[in-house]
N, C-alpha and C positions, 0 to 999 in steps of 0.2 A: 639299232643298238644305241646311237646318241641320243635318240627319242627314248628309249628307254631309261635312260639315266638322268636326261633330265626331268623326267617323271617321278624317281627315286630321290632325285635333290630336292625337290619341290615338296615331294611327301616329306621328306626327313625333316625339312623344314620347317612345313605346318607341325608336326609333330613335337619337333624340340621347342617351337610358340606356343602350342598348346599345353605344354607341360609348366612353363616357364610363367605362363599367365596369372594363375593361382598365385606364384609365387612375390607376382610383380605386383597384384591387385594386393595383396598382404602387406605390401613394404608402401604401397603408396597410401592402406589404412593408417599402418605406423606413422607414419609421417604427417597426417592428418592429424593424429594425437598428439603425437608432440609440439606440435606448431600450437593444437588448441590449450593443452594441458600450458607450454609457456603462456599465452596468452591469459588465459584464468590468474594464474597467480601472481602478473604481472598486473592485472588490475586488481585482484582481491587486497593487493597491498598499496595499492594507491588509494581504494576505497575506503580502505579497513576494516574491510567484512570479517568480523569474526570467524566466522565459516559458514561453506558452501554444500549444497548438494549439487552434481549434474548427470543429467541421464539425457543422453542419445540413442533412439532407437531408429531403424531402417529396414524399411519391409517385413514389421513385426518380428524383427531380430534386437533384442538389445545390447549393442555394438558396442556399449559407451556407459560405464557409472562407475562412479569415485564424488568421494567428500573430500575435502578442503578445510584445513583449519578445524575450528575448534567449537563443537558443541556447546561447552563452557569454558570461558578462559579463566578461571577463579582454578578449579580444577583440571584445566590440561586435559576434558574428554575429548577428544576426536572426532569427529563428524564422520557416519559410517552410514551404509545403506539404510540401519534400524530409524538412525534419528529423525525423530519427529518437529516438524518445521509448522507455523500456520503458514495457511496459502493465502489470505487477504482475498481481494476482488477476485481471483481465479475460482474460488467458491461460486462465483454466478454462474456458470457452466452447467456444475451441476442440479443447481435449484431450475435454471433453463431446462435441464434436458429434464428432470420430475416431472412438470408442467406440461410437455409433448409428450411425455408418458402417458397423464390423467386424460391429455385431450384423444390418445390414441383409444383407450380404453370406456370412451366415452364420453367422463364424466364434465367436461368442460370444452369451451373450445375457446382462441384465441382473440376471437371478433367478439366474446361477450362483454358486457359492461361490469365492471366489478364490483361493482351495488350491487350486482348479483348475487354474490358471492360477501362480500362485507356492506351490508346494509348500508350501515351507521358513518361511511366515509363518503363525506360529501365534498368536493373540491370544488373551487370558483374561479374564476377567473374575470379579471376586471369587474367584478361584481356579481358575472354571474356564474350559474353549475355547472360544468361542463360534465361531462361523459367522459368515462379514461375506460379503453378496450385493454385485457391480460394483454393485447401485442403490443402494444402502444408503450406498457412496462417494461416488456421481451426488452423491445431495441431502446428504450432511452430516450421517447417520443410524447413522453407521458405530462411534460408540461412543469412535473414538479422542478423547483431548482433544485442546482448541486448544492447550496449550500445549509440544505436541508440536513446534512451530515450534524452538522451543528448541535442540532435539539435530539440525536440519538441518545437517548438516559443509559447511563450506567446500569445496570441493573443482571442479576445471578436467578431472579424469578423465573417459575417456568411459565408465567403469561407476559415475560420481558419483548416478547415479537409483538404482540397486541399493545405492548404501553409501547414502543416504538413507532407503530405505526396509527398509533393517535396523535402522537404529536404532529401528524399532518393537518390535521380540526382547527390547528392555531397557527396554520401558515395558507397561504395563497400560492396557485398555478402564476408562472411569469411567462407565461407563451401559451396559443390554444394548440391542446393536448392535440397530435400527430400533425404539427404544422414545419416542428424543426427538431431536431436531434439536440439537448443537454443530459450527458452526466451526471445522473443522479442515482447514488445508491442504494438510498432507500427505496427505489423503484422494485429492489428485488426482494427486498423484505415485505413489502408487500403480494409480491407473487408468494413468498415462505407463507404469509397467512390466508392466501387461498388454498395454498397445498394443506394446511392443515385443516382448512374447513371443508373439502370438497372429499378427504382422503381420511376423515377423522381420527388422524391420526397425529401427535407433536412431530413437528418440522424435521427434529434432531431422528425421530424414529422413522418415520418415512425414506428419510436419503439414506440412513444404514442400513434399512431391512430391503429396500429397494431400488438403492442404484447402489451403494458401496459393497454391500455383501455379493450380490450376486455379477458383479463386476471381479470380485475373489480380493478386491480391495480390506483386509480383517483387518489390519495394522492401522488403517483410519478413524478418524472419528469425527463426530459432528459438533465441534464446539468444546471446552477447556472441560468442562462439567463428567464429558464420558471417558474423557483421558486416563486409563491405569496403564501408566508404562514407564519404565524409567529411564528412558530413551528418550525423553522431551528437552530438548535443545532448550537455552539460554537465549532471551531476546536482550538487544543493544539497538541503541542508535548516538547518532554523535555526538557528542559537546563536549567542547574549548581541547576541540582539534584530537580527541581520542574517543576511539571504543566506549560505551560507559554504557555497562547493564540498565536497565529500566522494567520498571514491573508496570504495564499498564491496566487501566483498570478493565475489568469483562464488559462486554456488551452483547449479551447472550440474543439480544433482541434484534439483533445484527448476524446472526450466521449467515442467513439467506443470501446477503450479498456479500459477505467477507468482512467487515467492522468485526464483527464477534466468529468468523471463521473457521473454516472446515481444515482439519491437524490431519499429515500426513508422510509420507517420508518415501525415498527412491523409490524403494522395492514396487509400492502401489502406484507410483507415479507414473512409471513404463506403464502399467498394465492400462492406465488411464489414457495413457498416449498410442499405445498400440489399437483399445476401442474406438479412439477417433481415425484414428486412419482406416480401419476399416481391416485391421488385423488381429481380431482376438475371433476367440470362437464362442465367446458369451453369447449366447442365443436367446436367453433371456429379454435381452435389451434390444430390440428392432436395429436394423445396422441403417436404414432408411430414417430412422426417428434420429442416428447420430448425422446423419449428414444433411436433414432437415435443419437441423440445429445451427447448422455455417452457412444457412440462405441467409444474404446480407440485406437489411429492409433497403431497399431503392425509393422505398417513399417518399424519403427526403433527402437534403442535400448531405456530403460526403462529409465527416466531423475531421479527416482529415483528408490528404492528397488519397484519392481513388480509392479510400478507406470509409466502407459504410459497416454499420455494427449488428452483428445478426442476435443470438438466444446466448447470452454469455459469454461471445466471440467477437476479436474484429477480426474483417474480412478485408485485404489490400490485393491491389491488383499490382506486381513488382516486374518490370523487367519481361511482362507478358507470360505470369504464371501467378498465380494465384496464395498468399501466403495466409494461415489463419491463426490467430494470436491472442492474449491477453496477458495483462500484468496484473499482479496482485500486491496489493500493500498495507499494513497495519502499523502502529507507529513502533514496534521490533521487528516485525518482519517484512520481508519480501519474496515473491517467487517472478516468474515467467516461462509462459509456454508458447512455442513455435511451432507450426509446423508448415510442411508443405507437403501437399497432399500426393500431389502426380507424382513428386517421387517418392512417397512415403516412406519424410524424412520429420521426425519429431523430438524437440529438447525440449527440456525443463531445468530449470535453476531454482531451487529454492534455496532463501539466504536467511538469516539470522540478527540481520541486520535493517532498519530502514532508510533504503540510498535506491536513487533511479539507477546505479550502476549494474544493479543485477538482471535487467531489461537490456543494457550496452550487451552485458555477457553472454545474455540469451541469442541476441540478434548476430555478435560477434560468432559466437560460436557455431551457426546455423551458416553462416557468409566461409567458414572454412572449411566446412565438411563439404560445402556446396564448390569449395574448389576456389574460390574469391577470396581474395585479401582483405584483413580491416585492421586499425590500429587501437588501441588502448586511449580508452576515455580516459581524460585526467580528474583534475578535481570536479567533480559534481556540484550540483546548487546548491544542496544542501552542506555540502564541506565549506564554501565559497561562504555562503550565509554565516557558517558555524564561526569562521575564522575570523570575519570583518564583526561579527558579534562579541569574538573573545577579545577581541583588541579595543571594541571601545568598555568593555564590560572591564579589562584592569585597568583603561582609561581612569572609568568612573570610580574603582575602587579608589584608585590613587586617591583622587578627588575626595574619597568619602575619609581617608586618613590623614587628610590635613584637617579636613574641615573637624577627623576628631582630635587630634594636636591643640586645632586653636579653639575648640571647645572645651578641651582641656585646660589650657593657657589661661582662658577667659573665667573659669571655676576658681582656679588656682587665685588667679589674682583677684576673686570676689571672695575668698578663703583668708587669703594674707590684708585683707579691706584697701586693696590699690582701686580697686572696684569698689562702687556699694549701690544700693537702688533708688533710684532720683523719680521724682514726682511725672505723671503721665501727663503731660501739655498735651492743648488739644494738636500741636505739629507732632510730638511721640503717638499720640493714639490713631493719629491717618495713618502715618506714618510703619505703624503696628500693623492697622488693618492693612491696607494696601500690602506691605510684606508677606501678610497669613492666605492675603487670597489670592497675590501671585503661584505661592506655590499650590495653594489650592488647587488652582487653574489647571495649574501644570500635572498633578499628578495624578488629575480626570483628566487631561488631553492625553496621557500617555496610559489610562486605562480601558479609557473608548478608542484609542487609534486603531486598534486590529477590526472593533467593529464598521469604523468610518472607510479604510483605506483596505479592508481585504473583503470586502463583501459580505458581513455582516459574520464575520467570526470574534472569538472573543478569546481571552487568557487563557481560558480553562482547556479549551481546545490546543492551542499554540502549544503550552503544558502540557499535552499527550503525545502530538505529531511534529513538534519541530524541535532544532538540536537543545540537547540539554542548556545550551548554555543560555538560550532567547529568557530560562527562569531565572539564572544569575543575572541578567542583565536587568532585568523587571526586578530585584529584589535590591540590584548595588545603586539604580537609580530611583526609587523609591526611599532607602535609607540615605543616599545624599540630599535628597528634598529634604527630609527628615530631623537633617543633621545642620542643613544651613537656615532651616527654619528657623531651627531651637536657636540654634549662635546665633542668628541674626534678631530674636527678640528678646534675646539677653542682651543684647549692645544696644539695643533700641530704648529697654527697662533699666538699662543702667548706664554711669556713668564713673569717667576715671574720679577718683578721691584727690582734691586739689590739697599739695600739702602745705603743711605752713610755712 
């Protein structure tokens, strides 16, 4: 009988655990969210992100989405599942997985030479031709530099991929193509202009008709051009320490890797993130051709800690589990994607803003659901930059309203003749010169310094991607050259009127 009843305790027991489970695995999701939810908006306001999307999914359940702040802050829209965000470098994913498509279907494979395919692109290195394999582009092995960004043209053309990737005719390889792992974007624009010569098909038509449509991705689009919807979020990036919309120019020539970017929003983001884990039932798309995709090139050395970069992906080894990732960024926007596979667990953040914060969020957010603690990134490098730019930019304003006071002053009294203009000795005329070509000096040292000191970047660029304020600061010290030029060759050409 006591054997019986302790049998009956023991069931009652498992039973009221069993019931009570559902309820406890519930409250401990809750609590997940709220920890993540404070967390997001405790950085979205330190960053100043306009607004956020976030989607969490887990074992093809989507657990997790809500927007953040404000699609348009002129307007007060909301940021809602609909909203249309560009995804920047997260674009390479997709143009990666096109590429293992064409090569499944035949028509190309990843060891070929891309003379193959684009004749007319011939690359050197130290003088001579080298050979670049489609893999060699996959992972970022390809020799070109990153700072190849540079010479991407503006351009709305639809042969804007083709004038993109000529501008490689007028640059040189800086390392032999599969010797080391560099960063370079236009790597993948050039895979875009195999996929249109091998697929006869435009870049923009090929990833809609087949990876975004049949992925059930419709809310997508390939680049600004196929955009109707009026759900397209507001891009910002920072300067002098606030939000400040920015309309940057297209670069249509640029989809393939993200510069000119693939538009998309929560809803299609899950469905993106549930394909790679190996949870949709798209059958269409080889579920092998998706996890081909996050083989990491071991070829070469690791571009970061136990992080080598596979078709669109990086691939990190964390803590003795496997994480696979990319960031994407355009000079308004930013996203990030997470995931981990074994427990197929997947985020995404796309932002409306351009700050590496929304990568903190990505990783933050991934570190709570995973049960681990993280804290709130503060100011950012690009806030950090923004602020020590804005303080010396009304430094130099200052500067630039004395010097118009005393250019004023100096009018004034060549107006009232306390001043008049006195004969050029040959000590006034050195004296002139040497003035004129000081600042000369000066305001070509401060027009070539981003080429000299950032690896060959220039204004124009700086003006797209960095905080608004880097063009007030180029604009208040260019006008104080300007302004002590003029004063100072009026003092030079003139003199006080001695009275009687």
């Amino acid at each position: 009988m006591t054997l019986f009843i302790k049998k009956s305790v023991m069931i009652a027991v498992i039973l009221v655990f069993c019931t009570m489970l559902p309820q406890f695995a519930h409250a401990t999701s809750e609590e997940k969210i709220r920890k993540i939810e404070h967390f997001i908006e405790e950085q979205r306001a330190l960053s100043k992100i306009p607004g956020l999307s976030v989607i969490i999914v887990n074992k093809g359940v989507t657990v997790y989405q809500k927007g953040f702040g404000y699609a348009d802050t002129k307007s007060k829209t909301p940021v809602t599942s609909d909203t249309l965000f560009e995804l920047g470098s997260t674009s390479k994913a997709f143009t990666g997985l096109a590429i293992l498509q064409l090569e499944k279907r035949g028509v190309l494979k990843r060891s070929d030479d891309i003379q193959t395919y684009i004749p007319w692109l011939t690359l050197t290195y130290n003088g001579k031709k080298e050979a670049i394999t489609i893999q060699q582009l996959l992972s970022h092995t390809s020799g070109i530099p990153s700072n190849s960004i540079v010479q991407i043209p503006e351009s709305t053309d639809k042969n804007a991929l083709e004038q993109t990737v000529k501008t490689l005719l007028n640059q040189t390889l800086n390392r032999k193509p599969g010797s080391s792992f560099e960063y370079a974007t236009i790597n993948y624009d050039v895979l875009g202009l195999i996929i249109e010569q091998v697929s006869k098909l435009p870049y923009d038509q090929y990833v809609k008709h087949k990876i975004l449509e049949p992925i059930g991705m419709y809310e997508s689009f390939v680049g600004i051009h196929q955009v109707e919807s009026p759900h397209m979020a507001s891009g910002y990036k920072i300067g002098l320490m606030k939000e400040r919309p920015f309309t940057a120019p297209i670069y249509r020539g640029n989809i393939p890797a993200g510069y000119g970017y693939i538009i998309s929003n929560a809803n299609d983001i899950a469905k993106w993130l549930k394909l790679q884990l190996g949870n949709s039932d798209i059958y269409s798309i080889d579920a092998n051709t998706i996890k081909e995709s996050h083989t990491p090139d071991h070829s070469v050395e690791p571009f970061d800690t136990n992080t080598y970069y596979a078709t669109g992906w990086a691939v990190v080894d964390h803590e003795n589990k496997p994480y696979i990732y990319h960031a994407g960024e355009n000079p308004t926007f930013t996203s990030y994607f997470m995931m981990q596979p074994d427990e197929q667990i997947g985020v995404a953040i796309l932002a409306n803003m351009n700050t590496s914060s929304t990568a903190a969020i990505g990783q933050g957010i991934m570190d709570l659901w995973e049960g681990k603690t993280t804290a709130p990134q503060h100011a950012t490098s690009y806030q950090k930059l923004d602020k020590i730019v804005t303080i010396i930019s009304i430094i130099i304003i200052g500067i630039c309203l004395i010097l118009c006071y005393l250019l004023i002053k100096t009018a004034t009294n060549m107006y009232k003749k306390r001043r008049q203009l006195t004969q050029l000795t040959q000590k006034r005329i050195i004296l002139l010169i040497f003035h004129s070509l000081l600042v000369a000096i000066l305001i070509t040292a401060i027009i070539m310094a981003p080429e000299v000191l950032l690896g060959g970047l220039n204004w124009t660029f700086i003006k797209v991607w960095a905080p608004t304020s880097m063009s007030v600061l180029l604009v208040s010290i260019i006008m104080a050259c300007i302004l002590y030029l003029t004063w100072g060759n009026i003092l030079i050409m003139t003199k006080r009127k001695v009275l009687d």
